[in-house]
N, CA and C of each residue as an Amber inpcrd file, in Angstrom:
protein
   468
 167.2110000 106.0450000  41.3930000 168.1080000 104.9050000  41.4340000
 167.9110000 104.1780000  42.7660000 167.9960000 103.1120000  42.6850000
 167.4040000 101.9730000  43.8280000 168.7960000 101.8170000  44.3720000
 168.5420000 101.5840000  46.5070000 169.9560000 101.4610000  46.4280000
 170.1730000 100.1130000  46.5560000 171.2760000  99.6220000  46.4360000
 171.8260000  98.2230000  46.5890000 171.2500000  97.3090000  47.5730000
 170.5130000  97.7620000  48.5740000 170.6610000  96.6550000  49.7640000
 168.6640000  96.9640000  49.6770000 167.4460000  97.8470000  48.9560000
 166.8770000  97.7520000  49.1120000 165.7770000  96.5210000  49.1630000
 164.5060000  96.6420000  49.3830000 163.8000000  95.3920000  49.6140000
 163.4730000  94.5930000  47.6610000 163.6340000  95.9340000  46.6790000
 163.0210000  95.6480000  45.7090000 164.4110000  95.1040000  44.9950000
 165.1950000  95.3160000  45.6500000 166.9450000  94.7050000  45.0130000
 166.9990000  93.4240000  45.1150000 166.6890000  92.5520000  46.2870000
 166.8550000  91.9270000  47.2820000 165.1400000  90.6820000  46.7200000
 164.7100000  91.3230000  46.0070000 163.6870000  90.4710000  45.2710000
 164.1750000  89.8420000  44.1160000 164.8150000  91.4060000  43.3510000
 165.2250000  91.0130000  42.1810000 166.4060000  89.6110000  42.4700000
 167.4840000  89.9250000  43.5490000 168.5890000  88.8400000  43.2640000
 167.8170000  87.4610000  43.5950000 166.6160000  87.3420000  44.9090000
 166.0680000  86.1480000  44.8950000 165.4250000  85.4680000  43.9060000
 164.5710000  86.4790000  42.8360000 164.1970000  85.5130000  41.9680000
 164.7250000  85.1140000  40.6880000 165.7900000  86.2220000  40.4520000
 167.5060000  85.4670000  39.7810000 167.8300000  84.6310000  40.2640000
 168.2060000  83.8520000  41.7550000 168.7220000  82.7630000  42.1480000
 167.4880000  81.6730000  42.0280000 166.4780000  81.8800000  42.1540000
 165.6370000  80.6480000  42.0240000 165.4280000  80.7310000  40.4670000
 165.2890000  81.3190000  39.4720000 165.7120000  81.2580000  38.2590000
 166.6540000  79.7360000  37.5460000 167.7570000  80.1480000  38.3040000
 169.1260000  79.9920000  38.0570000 169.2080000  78.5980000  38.6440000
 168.7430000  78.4670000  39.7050000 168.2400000  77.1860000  40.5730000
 167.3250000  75.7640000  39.8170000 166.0080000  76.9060000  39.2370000
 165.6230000  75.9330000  38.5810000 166.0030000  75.0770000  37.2950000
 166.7790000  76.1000000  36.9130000 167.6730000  75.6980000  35.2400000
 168.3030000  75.0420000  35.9060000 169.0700000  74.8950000  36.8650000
 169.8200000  73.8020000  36.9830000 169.2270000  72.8010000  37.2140000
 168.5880000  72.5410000  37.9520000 168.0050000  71.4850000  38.3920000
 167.1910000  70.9640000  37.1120000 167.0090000  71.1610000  36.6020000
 165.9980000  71.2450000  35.4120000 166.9550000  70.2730000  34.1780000
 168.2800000  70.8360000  33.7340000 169.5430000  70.2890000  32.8140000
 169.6230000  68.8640000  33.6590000 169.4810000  69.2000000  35.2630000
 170.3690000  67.8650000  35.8970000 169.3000000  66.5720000  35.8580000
 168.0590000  66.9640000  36.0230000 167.0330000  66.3200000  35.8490000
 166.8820000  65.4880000  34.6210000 167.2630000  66.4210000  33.6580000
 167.0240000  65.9890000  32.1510000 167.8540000  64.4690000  32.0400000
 169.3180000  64.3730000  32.3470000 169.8920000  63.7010000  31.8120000
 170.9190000  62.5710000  33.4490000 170.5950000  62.3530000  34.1650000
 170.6760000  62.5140000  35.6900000 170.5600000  60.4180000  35.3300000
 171.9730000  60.1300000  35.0670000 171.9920000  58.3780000  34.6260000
 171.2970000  57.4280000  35.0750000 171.8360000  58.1010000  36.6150000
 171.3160000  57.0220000  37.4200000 169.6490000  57.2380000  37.4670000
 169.0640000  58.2520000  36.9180000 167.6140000  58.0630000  36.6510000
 166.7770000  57.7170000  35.7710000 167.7050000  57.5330000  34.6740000
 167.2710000  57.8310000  33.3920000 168.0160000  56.2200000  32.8120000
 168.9100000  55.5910000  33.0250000 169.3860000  54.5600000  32.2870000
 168.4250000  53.4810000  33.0380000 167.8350000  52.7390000  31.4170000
 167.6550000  51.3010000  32.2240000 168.4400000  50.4100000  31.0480000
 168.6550000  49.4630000  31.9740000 169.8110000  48.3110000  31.6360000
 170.8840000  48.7920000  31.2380000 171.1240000  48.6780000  29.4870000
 172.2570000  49.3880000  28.9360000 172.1140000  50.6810000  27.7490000
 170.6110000  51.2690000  28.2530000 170.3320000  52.4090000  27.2440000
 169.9310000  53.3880000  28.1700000 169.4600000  55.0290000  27.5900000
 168.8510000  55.9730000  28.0060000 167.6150000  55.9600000  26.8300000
 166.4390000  54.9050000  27.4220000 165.7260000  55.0790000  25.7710000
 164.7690000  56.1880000  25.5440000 164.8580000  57.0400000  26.6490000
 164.0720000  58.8590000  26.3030000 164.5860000  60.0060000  25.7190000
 164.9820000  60.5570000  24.9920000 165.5070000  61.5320000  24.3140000
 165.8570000  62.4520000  25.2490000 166.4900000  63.3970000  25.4510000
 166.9690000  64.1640000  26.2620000 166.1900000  65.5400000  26.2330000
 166.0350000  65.4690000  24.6580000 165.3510000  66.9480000  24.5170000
 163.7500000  66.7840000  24.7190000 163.8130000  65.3800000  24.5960000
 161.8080000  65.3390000  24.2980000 161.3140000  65.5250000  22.8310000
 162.5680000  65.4100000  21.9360000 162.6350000  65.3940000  20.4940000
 163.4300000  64.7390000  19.8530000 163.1740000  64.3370000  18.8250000
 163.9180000  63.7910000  17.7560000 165.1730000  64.7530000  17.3280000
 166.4760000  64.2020000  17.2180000 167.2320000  65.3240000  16.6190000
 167.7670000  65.2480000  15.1940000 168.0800000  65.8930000  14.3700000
 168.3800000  66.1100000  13.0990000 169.5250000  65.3700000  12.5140000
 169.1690000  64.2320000  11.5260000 170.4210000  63.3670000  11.1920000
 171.6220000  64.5300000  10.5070000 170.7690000  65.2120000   9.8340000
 171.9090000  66.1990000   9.2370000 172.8550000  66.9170000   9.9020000
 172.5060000  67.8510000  10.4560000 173.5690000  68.5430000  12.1040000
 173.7850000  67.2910000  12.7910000 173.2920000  65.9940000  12.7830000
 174.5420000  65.0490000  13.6320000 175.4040000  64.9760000  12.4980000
 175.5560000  64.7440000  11.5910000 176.2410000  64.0440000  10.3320000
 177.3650000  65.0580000  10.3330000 176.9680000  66.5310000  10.2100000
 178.4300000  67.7680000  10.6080000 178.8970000  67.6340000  11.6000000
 178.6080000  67.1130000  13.1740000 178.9540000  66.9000000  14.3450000
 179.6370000  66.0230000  14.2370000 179.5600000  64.8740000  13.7900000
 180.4450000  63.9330000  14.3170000 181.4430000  63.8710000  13.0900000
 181.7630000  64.7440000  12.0320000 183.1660000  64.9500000  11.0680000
 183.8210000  66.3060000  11.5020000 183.1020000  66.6440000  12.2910000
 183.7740000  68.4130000  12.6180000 184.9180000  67.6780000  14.1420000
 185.9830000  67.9030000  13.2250000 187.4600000  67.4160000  14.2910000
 187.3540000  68.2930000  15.7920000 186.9030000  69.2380000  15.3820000
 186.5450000  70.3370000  16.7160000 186.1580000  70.2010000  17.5960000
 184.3650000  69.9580000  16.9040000 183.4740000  70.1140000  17.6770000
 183.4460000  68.6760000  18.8500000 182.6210000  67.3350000  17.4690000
 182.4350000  66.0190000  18.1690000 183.6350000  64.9410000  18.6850000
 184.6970000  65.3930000  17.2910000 185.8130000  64.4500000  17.4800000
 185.9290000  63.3120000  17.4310000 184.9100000  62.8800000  16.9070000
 184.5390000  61.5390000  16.8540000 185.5710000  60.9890000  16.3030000
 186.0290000  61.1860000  14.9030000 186.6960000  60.2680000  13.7460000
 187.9500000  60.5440000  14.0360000 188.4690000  61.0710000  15.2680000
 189.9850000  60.8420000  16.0410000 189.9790000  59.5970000  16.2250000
 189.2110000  58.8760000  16.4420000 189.3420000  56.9560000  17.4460000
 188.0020000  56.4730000  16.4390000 187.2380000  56.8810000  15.6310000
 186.4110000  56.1760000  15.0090000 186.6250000  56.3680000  13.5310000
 186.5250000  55.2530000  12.5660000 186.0140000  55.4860000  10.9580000
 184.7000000  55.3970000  11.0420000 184.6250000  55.9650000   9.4000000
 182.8470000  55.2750000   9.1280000 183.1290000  55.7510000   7.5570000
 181.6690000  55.7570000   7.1620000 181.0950000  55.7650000   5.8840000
 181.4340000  58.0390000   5.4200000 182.6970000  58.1090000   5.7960000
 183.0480000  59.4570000   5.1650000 184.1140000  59.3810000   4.2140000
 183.9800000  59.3180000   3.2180000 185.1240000  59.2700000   1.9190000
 185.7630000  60.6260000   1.7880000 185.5670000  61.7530000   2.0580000
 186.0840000  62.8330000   1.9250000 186.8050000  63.1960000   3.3130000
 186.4960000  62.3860000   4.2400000 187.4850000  62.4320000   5.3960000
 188.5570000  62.1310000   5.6630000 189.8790000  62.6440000   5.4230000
 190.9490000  62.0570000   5.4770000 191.3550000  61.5210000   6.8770000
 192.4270000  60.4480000   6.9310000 193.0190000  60.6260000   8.5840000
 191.5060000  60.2170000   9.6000000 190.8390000  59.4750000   9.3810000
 189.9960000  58.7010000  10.2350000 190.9460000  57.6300000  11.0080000
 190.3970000  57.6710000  12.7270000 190.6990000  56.7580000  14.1070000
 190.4800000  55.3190000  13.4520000 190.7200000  54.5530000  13.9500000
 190.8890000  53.2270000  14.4050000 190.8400000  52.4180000  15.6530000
 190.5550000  53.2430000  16.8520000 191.0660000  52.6510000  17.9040000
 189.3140000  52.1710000  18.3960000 188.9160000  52.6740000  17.6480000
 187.1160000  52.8600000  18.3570000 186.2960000  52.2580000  17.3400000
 184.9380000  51.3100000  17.0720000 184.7060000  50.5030000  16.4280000
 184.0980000  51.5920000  14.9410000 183.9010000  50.9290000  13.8530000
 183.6790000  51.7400000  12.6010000 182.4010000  52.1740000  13.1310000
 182.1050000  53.4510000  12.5820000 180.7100000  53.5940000  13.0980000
 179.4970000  53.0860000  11.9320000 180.0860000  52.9970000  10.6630000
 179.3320000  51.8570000   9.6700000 178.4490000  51.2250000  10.3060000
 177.1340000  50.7590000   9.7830000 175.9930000  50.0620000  10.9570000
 175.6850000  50.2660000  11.7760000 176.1510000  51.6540000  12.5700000
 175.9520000  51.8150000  13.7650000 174.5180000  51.5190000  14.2570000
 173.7220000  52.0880000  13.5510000 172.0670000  52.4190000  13.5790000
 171.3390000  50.6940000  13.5920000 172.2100000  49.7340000  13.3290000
 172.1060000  48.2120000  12.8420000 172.5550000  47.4200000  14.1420000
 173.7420000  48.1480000  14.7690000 174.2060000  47.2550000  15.9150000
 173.6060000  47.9890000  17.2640000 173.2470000  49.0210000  17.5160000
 172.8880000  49.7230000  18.5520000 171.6700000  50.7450000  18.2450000
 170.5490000  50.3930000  19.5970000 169.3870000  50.6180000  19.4810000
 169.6850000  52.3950000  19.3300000 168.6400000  53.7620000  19.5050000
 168.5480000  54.5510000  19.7540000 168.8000000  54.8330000  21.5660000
 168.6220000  54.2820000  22.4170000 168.8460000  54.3760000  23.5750000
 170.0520000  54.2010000  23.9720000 170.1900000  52.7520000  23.1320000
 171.7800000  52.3790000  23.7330000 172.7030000  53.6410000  23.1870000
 173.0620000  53.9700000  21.9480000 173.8550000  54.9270000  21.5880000
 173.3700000  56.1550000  22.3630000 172.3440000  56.8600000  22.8600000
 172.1290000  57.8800000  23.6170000 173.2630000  57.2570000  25.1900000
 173.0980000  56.4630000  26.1130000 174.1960000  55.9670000  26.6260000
 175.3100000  56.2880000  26.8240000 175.7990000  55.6520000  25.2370000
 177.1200000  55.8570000  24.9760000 177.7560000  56.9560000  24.7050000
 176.8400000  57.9610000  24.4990000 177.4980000  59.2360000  23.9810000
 177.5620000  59.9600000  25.4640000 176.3550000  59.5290000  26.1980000
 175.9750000  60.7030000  27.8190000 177.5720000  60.4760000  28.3470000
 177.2220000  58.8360000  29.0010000 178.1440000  58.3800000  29.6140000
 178.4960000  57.3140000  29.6600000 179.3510000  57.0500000  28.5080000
 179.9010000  55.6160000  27.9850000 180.8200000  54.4690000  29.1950000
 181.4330000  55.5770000  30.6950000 182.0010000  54.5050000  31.3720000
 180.6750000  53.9030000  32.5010000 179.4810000  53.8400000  32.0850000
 178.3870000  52.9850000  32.8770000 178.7640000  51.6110000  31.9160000
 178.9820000  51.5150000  30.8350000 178.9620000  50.4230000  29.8520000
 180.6690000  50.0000000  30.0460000 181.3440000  50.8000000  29.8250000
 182.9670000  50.0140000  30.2490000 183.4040000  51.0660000  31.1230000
 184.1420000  50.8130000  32.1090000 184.4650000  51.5600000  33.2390000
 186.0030000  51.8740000  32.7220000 186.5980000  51.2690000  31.6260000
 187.8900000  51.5100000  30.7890000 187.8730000  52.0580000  29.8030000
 187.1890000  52.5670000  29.5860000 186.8980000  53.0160000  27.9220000
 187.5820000  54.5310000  27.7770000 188.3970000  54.8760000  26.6610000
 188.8480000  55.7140000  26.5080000 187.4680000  56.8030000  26.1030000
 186.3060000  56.2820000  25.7590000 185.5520000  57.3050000  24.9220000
 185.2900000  58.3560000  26.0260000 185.0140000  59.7600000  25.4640000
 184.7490000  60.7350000  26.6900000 183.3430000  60.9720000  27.0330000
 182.9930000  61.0030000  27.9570000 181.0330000  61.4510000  28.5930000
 181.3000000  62.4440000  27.7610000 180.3870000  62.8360000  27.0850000
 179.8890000  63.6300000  26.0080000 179.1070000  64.6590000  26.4810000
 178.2460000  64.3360000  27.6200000 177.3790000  65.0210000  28.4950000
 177.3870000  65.0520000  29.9490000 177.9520000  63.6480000  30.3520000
 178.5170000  63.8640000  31.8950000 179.4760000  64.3200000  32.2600000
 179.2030000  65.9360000  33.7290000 180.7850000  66.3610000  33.8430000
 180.9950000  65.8230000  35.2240000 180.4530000  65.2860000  36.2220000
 180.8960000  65.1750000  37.4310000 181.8900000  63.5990000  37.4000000
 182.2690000  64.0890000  38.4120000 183.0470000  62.8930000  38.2810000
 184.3740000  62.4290000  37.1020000 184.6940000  63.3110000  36.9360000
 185.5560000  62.9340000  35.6430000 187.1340000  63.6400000  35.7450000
 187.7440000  62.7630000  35.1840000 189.1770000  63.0670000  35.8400000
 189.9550000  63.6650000  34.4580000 191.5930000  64.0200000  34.2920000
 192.3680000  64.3810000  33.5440000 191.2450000  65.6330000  32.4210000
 190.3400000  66.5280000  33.0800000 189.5160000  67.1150000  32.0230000
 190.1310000  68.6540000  31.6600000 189.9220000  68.7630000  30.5440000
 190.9660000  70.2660000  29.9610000 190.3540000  71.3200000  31.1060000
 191.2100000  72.5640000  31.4530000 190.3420000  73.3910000  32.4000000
 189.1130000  74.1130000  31.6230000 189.1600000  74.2660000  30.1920000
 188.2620000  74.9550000  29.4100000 186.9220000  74.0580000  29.3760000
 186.9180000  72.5690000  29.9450000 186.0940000  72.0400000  29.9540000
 185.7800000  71.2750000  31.2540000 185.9450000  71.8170000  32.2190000
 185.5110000  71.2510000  33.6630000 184.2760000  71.9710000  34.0660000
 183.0410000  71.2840000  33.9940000 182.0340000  71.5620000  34.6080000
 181.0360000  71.6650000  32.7790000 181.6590000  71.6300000  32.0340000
 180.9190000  71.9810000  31.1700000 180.7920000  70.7020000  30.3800000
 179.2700000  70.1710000  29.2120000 179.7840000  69.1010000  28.7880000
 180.1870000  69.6770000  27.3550000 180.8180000  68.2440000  26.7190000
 181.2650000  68.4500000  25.2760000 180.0380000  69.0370000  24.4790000
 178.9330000  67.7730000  24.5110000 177.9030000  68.8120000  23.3450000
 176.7480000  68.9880000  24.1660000 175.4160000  69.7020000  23.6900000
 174.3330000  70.0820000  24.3910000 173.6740000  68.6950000  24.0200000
 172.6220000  68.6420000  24.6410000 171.5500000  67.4450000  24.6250000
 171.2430000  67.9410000  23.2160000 171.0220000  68.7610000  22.4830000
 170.4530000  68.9180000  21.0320000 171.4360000  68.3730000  20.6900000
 172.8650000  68.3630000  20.8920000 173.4120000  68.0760000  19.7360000
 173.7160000  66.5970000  19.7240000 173.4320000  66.1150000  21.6160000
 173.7070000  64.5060000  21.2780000 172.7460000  63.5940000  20.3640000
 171.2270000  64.4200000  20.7820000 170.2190000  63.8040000  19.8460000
 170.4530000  63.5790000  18.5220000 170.8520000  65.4640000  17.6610000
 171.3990000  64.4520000  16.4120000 172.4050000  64.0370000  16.2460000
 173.6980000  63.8880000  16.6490000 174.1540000  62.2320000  16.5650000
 173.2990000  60.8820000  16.2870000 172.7680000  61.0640000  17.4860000
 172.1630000  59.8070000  17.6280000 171.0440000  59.6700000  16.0560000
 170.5440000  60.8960000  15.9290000 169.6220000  60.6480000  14.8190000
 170.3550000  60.3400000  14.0030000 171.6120000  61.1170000  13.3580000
 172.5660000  60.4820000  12.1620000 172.9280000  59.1760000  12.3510000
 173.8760000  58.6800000  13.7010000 174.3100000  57.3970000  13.2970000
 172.5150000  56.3560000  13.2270000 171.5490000  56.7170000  13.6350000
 170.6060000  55.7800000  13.3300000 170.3310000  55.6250000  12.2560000
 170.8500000  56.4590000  10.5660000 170.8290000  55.9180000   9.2620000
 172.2160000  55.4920000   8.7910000 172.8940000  55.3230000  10.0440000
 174.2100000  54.1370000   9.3110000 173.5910000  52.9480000   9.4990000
 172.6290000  52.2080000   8.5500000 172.5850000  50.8370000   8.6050000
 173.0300000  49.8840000   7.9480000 174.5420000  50.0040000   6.8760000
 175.0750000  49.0260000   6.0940000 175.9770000  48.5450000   6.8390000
């Protein structure tokens, strides 16, 4: 048994912290606004992939997870009790590019600095946030992608 303070301990925790270091830096890199937005979109994918209209399409009706259809309607007939306060998401894919809606989902107050909608993916900076969710974002970059892939076949 190795003791605690040896040289081969003392490797192991350094290259756990540079590990741990690089993942971060790595998440912050990925999605990092002020590097990544030009004008009023993020037009690079987050993951470096396309994401799945289908798992967006459960994401954004799952009251849980995305929450979307608290403040938004759209094209769900089996959804009872759909928002209003937030525009239909109908056409979405028609009124807003793939970038721009990547944006809006990261961090929607670069586009209105009033907007009730929540950063989806940005945690710094953000005020009144549940304690179960400080530091953490709402969905992973996979899951903003498919969003974004689903609402890009709302085009009526």
């Amino acid at each position: 048994m190795r003791k605690p303070g040896s040289a081969r301990s003392r490797q192991k925790r350094s290259a756990d912290a540079v590990a741990a270091g690089l993942a971060l830096l790595a998440l912050t890199a990925a999605v990092a606004p002020e590097d990544t937005v030009v004008g009023d979109a993020i037009p690079s994918s987050l993951t470096g992939a396309a994401g799945d209209p289908v798992r967006g399409r459960e994401i954004v009706v799952d009251r849980r997870l995305g929450a979307c259809l608290l403040c938004h309607t759209g094209p769900f007939p089996e959804e009872k009790f759909q928002g209003t306060l937030a525009p239909d998401l109908a056409g979405a894919g028609s009124r807003w590019s793939e970038g721009q809606l990547r944006l809006r989902l990261v961090d929607p107050t670069r586009l209105n600095p009033d907007t009730i909608m929540p950063a989806y993916y940005r945690v710094e900076g953000l005020t009144r946030v549940g304690l179960a969710w400080r530091g953490k974002p709402i969905l992973t970059t996979e899951q903003i992608e498919d969003v974004i892939a689903f609402l890009l076949t709302l085009r009526d």
